[in-house]
Residue, then its C-alpha position, 0 to 999 in steps of 0.5 A: x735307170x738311175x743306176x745306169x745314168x750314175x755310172x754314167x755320170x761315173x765314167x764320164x767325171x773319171x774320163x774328164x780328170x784322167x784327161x786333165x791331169x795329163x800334162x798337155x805336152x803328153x797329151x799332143x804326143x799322143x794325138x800326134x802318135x795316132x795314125x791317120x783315119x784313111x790308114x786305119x779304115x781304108x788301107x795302104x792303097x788308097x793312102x799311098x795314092x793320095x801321096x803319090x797325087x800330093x807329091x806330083x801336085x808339089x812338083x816344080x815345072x820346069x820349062x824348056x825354053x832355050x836361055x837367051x842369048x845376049 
């Protein structure tokens, strides 16, 4: 048990210093590059709906009142 906890203890210190030593510049292109969550577990479908939802709640209204005269 104290064995396993050690490599633990390991992988854990070597994670931590492999994430600091990047530059923090590099760090955001990475997280930027990621795809998103709803891609990666549920699929193209449900992603295009919900940007075809955004898009028409972005929509400008346009009224169809007739313009005064005067």
């Amino acid at each position: 048990m104290l064995i396993a906890s050690q490599d633990l203890l390991r992988y854990v210190t070597e994670q931590l210093v492999r994430y600091m030593e990047n530059p923090k510049k590099l760090r955001k292109e990475v997280k930027a590059a990621k795809e998103p969550w709803q891609l990666r577990w549920f699929g193209q479908i449900p992603t295009s709906l919900y940007l075809i939802r955004v898009k028409k709640q972005k929509a400008p209204i346009i009224d169809e009142q007739e313009p005064e005269e005067g």
